[in-house]
C-alpha angles and dihedrals in degrees: 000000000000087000110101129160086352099304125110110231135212135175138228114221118200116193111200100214086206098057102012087229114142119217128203089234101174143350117231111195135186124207103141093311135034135268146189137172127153118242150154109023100024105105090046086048109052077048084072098046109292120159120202118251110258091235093047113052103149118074099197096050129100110216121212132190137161086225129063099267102276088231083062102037087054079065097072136071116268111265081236105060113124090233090050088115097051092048087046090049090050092056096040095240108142091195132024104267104162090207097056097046096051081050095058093019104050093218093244122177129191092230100063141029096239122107131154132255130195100227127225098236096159107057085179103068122084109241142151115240124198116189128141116255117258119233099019087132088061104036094038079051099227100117088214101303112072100047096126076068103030099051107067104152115095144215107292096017113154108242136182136218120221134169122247094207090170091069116120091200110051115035086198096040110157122187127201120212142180127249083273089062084246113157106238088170146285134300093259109264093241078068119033110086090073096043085063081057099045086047099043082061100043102235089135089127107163126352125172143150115291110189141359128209122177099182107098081274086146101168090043102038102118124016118194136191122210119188113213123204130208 
């Protein structure tokens, strides 16, 4: 899905902690040799607060490198850690490939708001999805601090997509609730203009929820998998 005119794509995902928006800050793509350039949301971004990367001060320059940038690969767990093998297992990597591992990992720090995502770029193709619901600390109501009570869906609930139209934000908003019609949150925004299409055109085959965490997790409460058809 992230492979397009022979390069494989991620995306840079900036969360501004003010307005909880996330920006598609910059794109990182991999074809032989490596390569970054921001795009999309930055200049809205750097609007809310953004600062740009210190290895990456021009906005109009494509970076290239035969290693994975030096700023990304310190994301990621030393290859020597006595628990490499168990990180790499949760993630289903077999062997350490940076790449791939800021690619299922996301590559998130407590000390920043930036993580990776492996963009849909084929809308065409039939695939299952797994990524976490934006805004369940606002529509289940915890802030962050209730969630044991808030979060009451559970691993394997069946849940259902539908468009807010209605939001003045997000012209493609899409929320996700449970078999009550409850808002446990949104499609996340990096995603959900495909999810209108997928939904205009009703491939929308399985979709539940994935994982549940009830530990102020906030940006990891509730995971969900969607299965697409062709």
């Amino acid at each position: 899905m992230a492979i397009k005119d022979g390069k494989d794509y991620l995306y840079l995902i900036w969360k501004c902690s003010s307005n909880r928006r996330q920006y598609i800050v910059g794109q990182l793509t991999k074809n032989g040799q490596y390569e970054f350039k921001y795009c999309e949301d930055i200049e809205k971004a750097i609007k809310s607060g953004f600062e740009l990367l210190v290895s990456f001060e021009k906005l109009d320059t494509v970076y290239k490198s035969e290693k994975l940038f030096p700023v990304f690969a310190s994301r990621l767990p030393d290859r020597k850690r006595k628990d490499i093998g168990r990180i790499l297992e949760k993630y289903g990597l077999d062997e350490y490939d940076a790449y791939q591992l800021l690619k299922k990992s996301g590559a998130k720090l407590p000390i920043d708001n930036l993580q990776f995502i492996d963009p849909i770029l084929d809308y065409n193709c039939s695939f299952e999805k797994e990524f976490y619901l934006a805004g369940v600390r606002h529509y289940l109501g915890c802030g962050g601090d209730l969630c044991k009570d808030a979060v009451r869906v559970t691993r394997g609930d069946e849940v259902f997509l539908m468009r807010d139209t209605s939001n003045q934000y997000d012209e493609n908003a899409i929320c996700v609730v449970d078999k009550q019609q409850k808002l446990l949150g949104y499609i996340p925004r990096y995603y959900a203009k495909a999810f209108v299409k997928f939904i205009e055109e009703k491939r929308i085959e399985e979709c539940h929820i994935s994982s549940v965490r009830k530990d102020a997790a906030c940006d990891e409460c509730i995971g969900v998998r969607v299965r697409i058809k062709e």
